[in-house]
Each structure stands twice: as structure tokens, then as C-alpha cells.
MARSE-888759 format. One record per atom (N, C-alpha, C, O): atom name; x, y, z. Coordinates in nm, 4 decimals, padded with zeros to 6 digits, always signed. Layout:
<recs>
at CA; c1 X; c2 Y; c3 Z
...
</recs>
This chain:
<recs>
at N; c1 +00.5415; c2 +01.2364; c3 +06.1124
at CA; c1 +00.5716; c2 +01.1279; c3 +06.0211
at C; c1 +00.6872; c2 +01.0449; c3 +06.0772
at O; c1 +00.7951; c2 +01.0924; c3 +06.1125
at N; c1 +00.6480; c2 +00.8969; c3 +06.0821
at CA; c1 +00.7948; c2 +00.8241; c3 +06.1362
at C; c1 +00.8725; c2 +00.7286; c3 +06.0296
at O; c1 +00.8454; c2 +00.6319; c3 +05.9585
at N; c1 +01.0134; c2 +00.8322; c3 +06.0667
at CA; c1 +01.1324; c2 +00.8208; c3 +05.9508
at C; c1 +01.1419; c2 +00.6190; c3 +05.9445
at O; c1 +01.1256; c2 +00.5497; c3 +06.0449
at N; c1 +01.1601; c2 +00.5837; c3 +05.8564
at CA; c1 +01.2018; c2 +00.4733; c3 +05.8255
at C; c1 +01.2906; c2 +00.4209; c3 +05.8785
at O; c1 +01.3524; c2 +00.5115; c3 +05.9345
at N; c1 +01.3430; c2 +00.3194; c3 +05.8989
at CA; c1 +01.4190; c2 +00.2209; c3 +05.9867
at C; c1 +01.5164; c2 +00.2035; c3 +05.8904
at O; c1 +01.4884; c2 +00.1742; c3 +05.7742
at N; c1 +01.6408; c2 +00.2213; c3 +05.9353
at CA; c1 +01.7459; c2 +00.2253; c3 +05.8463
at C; c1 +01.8423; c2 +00.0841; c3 +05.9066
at O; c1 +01.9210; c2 +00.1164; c3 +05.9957
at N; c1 +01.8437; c2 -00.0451; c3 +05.8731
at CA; c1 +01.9273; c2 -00.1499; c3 +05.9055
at C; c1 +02.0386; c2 -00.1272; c3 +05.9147
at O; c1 +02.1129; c2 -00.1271; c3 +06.0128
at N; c1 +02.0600; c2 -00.1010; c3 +05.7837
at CA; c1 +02.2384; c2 -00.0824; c3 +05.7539
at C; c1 +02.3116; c2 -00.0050; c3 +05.8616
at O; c1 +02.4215; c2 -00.0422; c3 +05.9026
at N; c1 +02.2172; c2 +00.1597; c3 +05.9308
at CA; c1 +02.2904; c2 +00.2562; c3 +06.0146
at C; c1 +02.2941; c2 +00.1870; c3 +06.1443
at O; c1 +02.3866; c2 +00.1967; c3 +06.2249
at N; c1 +02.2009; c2 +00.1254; c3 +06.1574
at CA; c1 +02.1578; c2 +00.0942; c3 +06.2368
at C; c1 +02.2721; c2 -00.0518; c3 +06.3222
at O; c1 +02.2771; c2 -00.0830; c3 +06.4412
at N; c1 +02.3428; c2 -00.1069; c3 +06.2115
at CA; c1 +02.4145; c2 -00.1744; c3 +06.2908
at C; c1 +02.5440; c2 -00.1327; c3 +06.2282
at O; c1 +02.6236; c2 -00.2210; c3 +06.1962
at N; c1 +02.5710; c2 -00.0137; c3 +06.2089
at CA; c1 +02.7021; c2 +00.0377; c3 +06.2003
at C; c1 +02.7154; c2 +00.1183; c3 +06.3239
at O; c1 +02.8232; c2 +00.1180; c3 +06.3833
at N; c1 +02.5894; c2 +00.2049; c3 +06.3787
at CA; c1 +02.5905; c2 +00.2299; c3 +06.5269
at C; c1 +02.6603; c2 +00.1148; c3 +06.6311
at O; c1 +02.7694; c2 +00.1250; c3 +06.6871
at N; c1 +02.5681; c2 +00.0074; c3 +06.6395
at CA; c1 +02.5989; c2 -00.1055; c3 +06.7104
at C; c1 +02.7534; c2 -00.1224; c3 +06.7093
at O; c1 +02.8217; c2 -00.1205; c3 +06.8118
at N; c1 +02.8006; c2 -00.1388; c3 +06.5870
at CA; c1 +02.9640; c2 -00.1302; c3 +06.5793
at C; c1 +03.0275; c2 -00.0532; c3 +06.6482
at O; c1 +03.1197; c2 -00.0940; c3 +06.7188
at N; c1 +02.9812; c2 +00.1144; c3 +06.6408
at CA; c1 +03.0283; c2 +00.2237; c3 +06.6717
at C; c1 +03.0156; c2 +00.2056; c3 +06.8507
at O; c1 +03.1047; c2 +00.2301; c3 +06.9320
at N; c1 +02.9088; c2 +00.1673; c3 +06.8723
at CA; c1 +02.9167; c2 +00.1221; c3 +07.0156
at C; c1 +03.0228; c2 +00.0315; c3 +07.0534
at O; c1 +03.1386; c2 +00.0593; c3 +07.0843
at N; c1 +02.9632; c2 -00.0868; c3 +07.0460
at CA; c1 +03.1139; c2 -00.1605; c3 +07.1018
at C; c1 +03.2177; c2 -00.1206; c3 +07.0843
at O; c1 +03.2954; c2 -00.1258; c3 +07.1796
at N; c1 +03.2492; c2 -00.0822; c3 +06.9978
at CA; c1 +03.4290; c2 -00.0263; c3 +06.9881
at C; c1 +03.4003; c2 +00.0991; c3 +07.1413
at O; c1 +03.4134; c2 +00.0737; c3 +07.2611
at N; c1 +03.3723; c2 +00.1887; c3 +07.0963
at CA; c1 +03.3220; c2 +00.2803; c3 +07.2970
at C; c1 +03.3805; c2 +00.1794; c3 +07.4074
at O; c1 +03.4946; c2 +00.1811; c3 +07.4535
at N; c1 +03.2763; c2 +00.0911; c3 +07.4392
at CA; c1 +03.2576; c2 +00.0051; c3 +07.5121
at C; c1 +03.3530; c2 -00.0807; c3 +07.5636
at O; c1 +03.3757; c2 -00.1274; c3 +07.6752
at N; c1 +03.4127; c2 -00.0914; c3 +07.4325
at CA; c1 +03.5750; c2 -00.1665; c3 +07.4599
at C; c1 +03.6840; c2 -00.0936; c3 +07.5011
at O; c1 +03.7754; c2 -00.1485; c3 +07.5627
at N; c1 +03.6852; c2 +00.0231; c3 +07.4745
at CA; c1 +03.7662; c2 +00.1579; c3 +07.4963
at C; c1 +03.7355; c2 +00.2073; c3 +07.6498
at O; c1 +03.6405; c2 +00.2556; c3 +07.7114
at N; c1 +03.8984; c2 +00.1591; c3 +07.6814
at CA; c1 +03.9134; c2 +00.2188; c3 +07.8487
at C; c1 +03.9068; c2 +00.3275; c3 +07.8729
at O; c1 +03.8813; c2 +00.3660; c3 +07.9870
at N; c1 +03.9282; c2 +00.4105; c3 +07.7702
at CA; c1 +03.8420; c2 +00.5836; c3 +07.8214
at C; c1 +03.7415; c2 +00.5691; c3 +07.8406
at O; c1 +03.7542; c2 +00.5850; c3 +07.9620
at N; c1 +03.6314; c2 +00.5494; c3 +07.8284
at CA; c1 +03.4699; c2 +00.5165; c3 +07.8473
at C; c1 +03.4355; c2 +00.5270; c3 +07.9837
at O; c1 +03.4462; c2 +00.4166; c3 +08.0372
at N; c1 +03.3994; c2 +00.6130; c3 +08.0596
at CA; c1 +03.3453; c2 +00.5859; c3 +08.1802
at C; c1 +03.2090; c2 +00.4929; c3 +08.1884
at O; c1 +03.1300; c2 +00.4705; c3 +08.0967
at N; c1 +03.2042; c2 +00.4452; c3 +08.3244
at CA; c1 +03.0717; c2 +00.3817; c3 +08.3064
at C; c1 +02.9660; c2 +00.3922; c3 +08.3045
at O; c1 +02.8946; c2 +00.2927; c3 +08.2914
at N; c1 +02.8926; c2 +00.5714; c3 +08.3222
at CA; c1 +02.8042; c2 +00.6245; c3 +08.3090
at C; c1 +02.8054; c2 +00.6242; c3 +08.1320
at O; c1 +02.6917; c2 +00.6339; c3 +08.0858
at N; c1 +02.8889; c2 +00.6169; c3 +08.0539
at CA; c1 +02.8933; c2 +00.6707; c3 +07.9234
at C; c1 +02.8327; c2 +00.4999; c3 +07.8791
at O; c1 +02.7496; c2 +00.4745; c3 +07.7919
at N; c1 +02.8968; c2 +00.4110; c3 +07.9601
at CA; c1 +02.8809; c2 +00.2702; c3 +07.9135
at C; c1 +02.7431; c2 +00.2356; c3 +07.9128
at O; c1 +02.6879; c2 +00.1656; c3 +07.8280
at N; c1 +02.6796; c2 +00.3000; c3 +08.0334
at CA; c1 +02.5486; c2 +00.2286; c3 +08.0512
at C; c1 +02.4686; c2 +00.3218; c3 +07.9412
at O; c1 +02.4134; c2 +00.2755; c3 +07.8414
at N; c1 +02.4701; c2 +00.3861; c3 +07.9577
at CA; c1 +02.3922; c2 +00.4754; c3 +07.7943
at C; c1 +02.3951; c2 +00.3780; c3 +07.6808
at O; c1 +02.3161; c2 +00.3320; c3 +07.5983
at N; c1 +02.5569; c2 +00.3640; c3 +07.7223
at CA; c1 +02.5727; c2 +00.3099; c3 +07.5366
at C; c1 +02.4815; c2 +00.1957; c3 +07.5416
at O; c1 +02.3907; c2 +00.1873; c3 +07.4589
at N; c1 +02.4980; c2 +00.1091; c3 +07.6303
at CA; c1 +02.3938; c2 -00.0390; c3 +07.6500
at C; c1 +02.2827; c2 -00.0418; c3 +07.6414
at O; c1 +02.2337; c2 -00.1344; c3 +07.5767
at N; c1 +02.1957; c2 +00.0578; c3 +07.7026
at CA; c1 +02.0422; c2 +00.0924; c3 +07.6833
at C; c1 +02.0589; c2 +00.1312; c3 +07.5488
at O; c1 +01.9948; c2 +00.0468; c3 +07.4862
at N; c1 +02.1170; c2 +00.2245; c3 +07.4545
at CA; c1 +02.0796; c2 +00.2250; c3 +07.3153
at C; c1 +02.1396; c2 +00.1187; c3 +07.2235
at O; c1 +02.0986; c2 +00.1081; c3 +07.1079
at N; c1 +02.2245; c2 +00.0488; c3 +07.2663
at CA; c1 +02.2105; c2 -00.0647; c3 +07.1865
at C; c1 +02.1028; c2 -00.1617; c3 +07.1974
at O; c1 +02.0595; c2 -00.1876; c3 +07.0851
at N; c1 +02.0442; c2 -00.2242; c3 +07.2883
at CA; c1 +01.9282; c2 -00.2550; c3 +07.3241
at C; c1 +01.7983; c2 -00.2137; c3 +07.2635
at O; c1 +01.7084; c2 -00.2944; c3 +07.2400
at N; c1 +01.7905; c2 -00.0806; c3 +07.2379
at CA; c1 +01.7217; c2 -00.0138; c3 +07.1780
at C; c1 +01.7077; c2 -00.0567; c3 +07.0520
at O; c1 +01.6049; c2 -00.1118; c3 +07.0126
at N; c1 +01.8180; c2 -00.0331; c3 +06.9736
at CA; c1 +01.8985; c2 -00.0970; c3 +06.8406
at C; c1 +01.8428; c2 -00.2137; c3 +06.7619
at O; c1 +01.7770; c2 -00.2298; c3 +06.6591
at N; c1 +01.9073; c2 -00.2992; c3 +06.8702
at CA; c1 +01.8751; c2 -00.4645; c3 +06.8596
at C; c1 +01.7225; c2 -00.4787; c3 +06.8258
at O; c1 +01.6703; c2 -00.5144; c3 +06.7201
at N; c1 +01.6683; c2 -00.4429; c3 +06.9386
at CA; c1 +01.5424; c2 -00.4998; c3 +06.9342
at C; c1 +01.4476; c2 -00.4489; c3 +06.7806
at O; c1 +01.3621; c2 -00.5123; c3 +06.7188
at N; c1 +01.5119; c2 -00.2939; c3 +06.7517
at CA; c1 +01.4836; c2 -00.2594; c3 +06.6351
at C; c1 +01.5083; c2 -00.3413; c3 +06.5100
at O; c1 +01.4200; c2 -00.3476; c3 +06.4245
at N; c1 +01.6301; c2 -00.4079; c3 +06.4940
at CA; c1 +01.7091; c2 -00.4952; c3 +06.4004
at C; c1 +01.6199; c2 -00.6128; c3 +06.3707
at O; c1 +01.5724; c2 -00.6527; c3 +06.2644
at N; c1 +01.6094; c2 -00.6624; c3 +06.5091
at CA; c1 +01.5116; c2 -00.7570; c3 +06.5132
at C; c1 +01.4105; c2 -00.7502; c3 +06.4842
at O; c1 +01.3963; c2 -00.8473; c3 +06.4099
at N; c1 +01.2843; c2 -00.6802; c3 +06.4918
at CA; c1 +01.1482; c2 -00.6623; c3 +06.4356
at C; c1 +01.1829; c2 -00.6498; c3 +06.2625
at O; c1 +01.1348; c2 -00.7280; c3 +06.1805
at N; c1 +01.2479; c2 -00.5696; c3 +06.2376
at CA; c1 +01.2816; c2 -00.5494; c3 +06.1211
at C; c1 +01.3255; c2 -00.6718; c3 +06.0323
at O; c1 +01.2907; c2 -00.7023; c3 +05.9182
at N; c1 +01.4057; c2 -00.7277; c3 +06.1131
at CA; c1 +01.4249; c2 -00.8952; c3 +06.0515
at C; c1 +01.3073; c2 -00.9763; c3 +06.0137
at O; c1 +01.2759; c2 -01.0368; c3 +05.9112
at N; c1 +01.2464; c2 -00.9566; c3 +06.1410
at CA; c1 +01.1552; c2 -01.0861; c3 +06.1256
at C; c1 +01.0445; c2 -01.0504; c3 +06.0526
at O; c1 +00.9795; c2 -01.1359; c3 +05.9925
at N; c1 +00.9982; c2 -00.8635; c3 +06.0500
at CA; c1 +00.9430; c2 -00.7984; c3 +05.9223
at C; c1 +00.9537; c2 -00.8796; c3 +05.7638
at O; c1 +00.8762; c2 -00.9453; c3 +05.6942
at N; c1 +01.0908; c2 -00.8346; c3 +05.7542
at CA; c1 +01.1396; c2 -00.9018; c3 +05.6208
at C; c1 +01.0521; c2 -01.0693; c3 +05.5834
at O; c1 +00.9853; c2 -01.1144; c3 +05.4904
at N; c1 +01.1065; c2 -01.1235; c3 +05.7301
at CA; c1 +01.1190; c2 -01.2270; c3 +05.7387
at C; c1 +00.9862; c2 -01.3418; c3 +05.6757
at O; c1 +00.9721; c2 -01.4460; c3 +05.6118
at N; c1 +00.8999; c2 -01.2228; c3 +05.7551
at CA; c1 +00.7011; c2 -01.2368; c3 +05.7107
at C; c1 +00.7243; c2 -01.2277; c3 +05.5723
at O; c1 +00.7258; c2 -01.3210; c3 +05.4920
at N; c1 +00.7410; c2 -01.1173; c3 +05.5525
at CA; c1 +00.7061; c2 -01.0730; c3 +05.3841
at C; c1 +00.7447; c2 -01.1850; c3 +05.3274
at O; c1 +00.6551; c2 -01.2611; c3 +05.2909
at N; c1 +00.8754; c2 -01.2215; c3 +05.3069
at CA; c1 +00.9501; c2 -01.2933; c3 +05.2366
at C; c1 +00.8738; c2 -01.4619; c3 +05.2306
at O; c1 +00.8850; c2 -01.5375; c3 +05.1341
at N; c1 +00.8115; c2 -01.4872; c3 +05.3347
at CA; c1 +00.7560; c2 -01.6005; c3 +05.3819
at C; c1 +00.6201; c2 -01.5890; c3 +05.3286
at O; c1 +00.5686; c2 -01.6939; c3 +05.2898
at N; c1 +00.5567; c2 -01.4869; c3 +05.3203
at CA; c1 +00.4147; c2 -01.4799; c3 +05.2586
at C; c1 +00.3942; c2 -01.4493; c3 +05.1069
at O; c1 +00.2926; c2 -01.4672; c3 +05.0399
at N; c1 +00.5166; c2 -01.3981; c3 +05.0685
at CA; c1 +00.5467; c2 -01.3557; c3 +04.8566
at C; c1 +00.5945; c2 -01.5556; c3 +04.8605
at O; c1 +00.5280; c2 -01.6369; c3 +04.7964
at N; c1 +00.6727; c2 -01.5818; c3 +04.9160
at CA; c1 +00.6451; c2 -01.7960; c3 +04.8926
at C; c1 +00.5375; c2 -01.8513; c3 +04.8821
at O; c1 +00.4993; c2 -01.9286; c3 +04.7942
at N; c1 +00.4741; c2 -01.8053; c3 +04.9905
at CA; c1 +00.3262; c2 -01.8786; c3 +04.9998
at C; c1 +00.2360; c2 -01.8635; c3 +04.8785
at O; c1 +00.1676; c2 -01.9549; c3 +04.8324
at N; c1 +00.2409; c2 -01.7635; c3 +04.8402
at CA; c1 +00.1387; c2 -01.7065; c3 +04.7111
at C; c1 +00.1854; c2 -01.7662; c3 +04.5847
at O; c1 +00.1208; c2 -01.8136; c3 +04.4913
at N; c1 +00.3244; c2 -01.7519; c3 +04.6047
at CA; c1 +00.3748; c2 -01.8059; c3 +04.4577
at C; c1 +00.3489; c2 -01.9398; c3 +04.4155
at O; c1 +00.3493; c2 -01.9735; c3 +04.2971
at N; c1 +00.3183; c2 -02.0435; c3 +04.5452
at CA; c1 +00.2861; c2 -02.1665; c3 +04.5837
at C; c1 +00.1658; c2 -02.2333; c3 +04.4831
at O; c1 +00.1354; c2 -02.3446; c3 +04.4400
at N; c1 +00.1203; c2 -02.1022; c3 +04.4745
at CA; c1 -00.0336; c2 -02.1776; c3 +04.3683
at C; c1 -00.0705; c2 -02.1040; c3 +04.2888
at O; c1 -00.1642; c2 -02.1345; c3 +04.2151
</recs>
């Protein structure tokens, strides 16, 4: 079963990353991880947006007539 897409965690990660990222302890093996899963992230955020984005655009359309 695939768990639901959680926005909200999802860009509190992103947060949780950059702050890493910005942090001179961070080696750059740790950095490039972090970048591929933010990437990961994003692109998730994004489908999910533009998810919404449909719905929201097609409950208009209907209401239209």
C-alpha cells in the first residue's frame, strides 16, 4: 500500500535540509545526499501541487453550469 504524500513534512524536510547544507560541519558526501533527496522532495511537492491544482480547476469547471 503507498503511504500518502504528506506536503506539510515534506517541506519541513526541505527546511531541515538546507539548514545541513548551510552548516559547515556538513561534509560533501553528506551534501550531495542531501541534494538528491531534496530533489526527490521537490519534484514530489510539485506533482502534488499541480494535483491540487487539476482538482481545484476541474470542481470550477463543473460549478460553471
Amino acid at each position: 500500500m503507498e503511504e500518502k504524500f504528506d506536503y506539510t513534512k515534506a517541506m519541513a524536510e526541505l527546511e531541515q535540509i538546507a539548514k545541513r547544507v548551510e552548516d559547515p560541519q556538513t561534509s560533501l558526501d553528506d551534501i550531495g545526499a542531501l541534494v538528491k533527496r531534496s530533489k526527490v522532495l521537490i519534484r514530489s511537492c510539485r506533482d502534488y501541487l499541480r494535483t491540487v491544482r487539476e482538482s481545484i480547476d476541474s470542481d470550477s469547471s463543473e460549478e460553471d453550469f
